[in-house]
Wavefront OBJ file of the C-alpha trace (Angstrom):
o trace
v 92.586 -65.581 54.565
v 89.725 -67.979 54.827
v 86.635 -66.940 51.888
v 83.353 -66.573 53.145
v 81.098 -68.263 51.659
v 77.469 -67.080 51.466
v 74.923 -68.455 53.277
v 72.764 -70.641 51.063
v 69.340 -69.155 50.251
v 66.610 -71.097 51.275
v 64.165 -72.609 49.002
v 61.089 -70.866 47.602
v 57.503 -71.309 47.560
v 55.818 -70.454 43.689
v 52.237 -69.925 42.903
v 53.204 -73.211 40.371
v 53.667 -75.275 43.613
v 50.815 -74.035 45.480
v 48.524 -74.930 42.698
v 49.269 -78.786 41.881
v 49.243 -79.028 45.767
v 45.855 -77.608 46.095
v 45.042 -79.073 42.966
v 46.090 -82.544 43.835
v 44.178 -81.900 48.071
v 41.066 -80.687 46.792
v 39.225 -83.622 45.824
v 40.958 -85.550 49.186
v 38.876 -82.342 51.647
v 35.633 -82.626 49.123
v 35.754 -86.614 49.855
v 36.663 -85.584 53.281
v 33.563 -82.869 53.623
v 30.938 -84.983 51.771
v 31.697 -88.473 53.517
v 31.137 -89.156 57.045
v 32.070 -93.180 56.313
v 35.252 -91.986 54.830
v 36.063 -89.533 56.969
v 36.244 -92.289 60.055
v 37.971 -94.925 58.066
v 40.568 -91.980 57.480
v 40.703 -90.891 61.174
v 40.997 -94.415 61.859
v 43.782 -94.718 59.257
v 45.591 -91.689 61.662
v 44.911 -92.688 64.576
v 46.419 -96.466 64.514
v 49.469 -94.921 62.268
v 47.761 -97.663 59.514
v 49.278 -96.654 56.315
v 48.140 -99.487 54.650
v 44.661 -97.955 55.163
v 45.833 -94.495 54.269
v 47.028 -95.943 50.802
v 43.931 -98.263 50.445
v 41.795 -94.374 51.239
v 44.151 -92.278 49.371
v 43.798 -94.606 45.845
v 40.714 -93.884 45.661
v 41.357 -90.369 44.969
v 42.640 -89.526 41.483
v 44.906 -87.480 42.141
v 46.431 -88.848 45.326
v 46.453 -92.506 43.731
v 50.035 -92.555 42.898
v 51.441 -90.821 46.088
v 53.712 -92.849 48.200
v 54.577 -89.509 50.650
v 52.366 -89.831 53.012
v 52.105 -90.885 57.046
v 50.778 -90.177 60.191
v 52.115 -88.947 64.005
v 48.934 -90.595 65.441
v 47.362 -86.829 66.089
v 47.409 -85.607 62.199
v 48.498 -86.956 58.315
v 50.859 -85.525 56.125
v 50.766 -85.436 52.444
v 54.087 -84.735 50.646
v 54.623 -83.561 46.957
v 57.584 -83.991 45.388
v 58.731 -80.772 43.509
v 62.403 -80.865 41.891
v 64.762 -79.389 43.620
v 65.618 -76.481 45.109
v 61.935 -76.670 46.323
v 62.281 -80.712 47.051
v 58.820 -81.548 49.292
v 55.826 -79.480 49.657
v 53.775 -80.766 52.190
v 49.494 -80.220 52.999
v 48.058 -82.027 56.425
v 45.645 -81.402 59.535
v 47.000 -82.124 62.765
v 46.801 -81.420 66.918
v 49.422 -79.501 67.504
v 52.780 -81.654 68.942
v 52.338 -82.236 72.634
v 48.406 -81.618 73.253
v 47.102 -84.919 72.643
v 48.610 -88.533 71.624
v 46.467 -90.547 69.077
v 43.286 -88.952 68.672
v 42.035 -87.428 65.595
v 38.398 -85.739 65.671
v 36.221 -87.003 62.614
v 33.640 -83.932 62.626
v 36.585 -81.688 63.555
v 38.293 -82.835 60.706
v 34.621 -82.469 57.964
v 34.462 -78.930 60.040
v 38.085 -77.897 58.900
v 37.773 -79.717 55.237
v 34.547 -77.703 54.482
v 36.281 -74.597 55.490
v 39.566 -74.945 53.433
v 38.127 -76.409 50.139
v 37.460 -72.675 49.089
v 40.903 -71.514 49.672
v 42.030 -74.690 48.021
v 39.701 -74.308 44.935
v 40.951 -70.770 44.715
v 44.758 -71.789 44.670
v 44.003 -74.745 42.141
v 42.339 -72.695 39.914
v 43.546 -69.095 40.114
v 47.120 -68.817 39.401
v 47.422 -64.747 40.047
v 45.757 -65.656 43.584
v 48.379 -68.592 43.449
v 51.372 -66.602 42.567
v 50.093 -63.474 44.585
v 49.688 -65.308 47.829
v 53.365 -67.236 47.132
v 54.630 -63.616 46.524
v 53.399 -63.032 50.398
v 54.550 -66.150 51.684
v 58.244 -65.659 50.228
v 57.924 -61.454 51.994
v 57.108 -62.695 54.841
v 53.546 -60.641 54.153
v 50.971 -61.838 56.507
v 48.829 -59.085 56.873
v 48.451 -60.235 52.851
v 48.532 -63.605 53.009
v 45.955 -63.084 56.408
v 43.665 -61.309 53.935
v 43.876 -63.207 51.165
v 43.162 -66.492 52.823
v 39.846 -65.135 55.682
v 38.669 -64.128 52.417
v 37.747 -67.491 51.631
v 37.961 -68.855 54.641
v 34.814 -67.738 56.202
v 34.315 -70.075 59.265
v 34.464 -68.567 62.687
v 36.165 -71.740 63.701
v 39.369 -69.889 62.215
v 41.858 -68.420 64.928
v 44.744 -67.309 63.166
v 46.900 -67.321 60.120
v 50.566 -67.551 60.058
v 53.577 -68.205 58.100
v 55.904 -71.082 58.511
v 58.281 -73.300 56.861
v 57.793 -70.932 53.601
v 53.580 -71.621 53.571
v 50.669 -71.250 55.832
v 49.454 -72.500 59.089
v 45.716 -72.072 59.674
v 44.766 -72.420 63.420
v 41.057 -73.850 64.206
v 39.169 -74.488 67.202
v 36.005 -76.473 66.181
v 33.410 -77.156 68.730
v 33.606 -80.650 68.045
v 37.076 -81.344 69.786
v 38.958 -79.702 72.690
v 42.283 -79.593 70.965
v 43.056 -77.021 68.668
v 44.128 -78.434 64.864
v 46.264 -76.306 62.385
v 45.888 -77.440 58.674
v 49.160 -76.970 57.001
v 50.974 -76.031 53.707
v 54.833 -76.025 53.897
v 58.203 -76.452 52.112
v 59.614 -79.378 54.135
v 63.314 -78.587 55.446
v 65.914 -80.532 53.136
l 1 2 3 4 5 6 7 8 9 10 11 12 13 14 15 16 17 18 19 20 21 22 23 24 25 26 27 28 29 30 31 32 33 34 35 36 37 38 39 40 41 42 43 44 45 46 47 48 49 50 51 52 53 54 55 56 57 58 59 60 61 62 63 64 65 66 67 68 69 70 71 72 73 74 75 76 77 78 79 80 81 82 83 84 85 86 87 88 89 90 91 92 93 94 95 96 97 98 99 100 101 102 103 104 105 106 107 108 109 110 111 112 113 114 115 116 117 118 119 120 121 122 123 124 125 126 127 128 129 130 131 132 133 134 135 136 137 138 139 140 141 142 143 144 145 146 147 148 149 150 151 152 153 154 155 156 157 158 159 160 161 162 163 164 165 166 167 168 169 170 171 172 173 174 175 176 177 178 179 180 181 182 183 184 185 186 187 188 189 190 191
């Protein structure tokens, strides 16, 4: 008789992870937020799939310097964080979501969704019970918490919904600055 073998648990998120990752964004969405010139050398960057540029933008953020997980789908970025294993990648980006548009990135949607977020993203970097409490919904499947937790700091109208995926959050925005919707993204990546 054959032994079944249990099905391997999936990987899960901390309040540890979703700190450095915050942590290391934050300054990126202030930069983001604050600078208009940097903001359209970065859409720019996404649009043209130029990671050259990326990594010429990204250095010039301390704590995004010495990433080399990065890239681009032409409609959004991806910034991945390497976390030892069983987490592996955690991953933070902005993008249209797959099959709306192809290569076009909105520069004041983009400042619209980065002045929204930094709040939740100072929060996470520097609160580890909100850290570790909103992980603790994340790995329940809790979004009626994680929902609360995050329009509490989230205050923008542009805000349409809050789910979970991929063991972290999707946040859904429709800005009036672009006709595509764009979800800004924290998530385990699948290994």
């Amino acid at each position: 008789m054959a032994k079944v073998r249990p099905k391997p648990r999936r990987p899960l998120v901390t309040g540890r992870v979703l700190r450095q990752v915050a942590a290391a964004m934050l300054p990126f969405y202030r930069r983001i937020a604050a600078s208009r010139s940097y903001a359209r050398e970065w859409t720019t960057a996404v649009v043209s799939a130029d990671l050259d540029l990326m990594r010429r933008l990204l250095s010039g953020i301390p704590s995004l310097a010495d990433t080399d997980n990065y890239g681009t789908n032409g409609i959004g970025y991806f910034i991945s964080f390497p976390f030892p294993l069983p987490v592996g990648f955690y991953t933070n980006g902005t993008t249209i979501p797959p099959g709306m548009a192809r290569y076009t990135f909105n520069t004041n949607a983009h400042r619209c969704i980065a002045r929204a977020v930094i709040p939740l993203y100072r929060e996470l970097a520097c609160n580890r019970n909100f850290a570790d409490n909103l992980a603790a919904a994340l790995r329940c499947k809790d979004i009626r918490t994680a929902r609360t937790m995050v329009r509490s700091l989230v205050k923008t109208s542009a805000l349409q919904s809050v789910t979970i995926e991929e063991n972290g959050l999707a946040l859904l925005f429709r800005t009036r600055f672009s006709k595509h919707p764009y979800r800004n993204l924290l998530f385990q990546e699948r290994m």
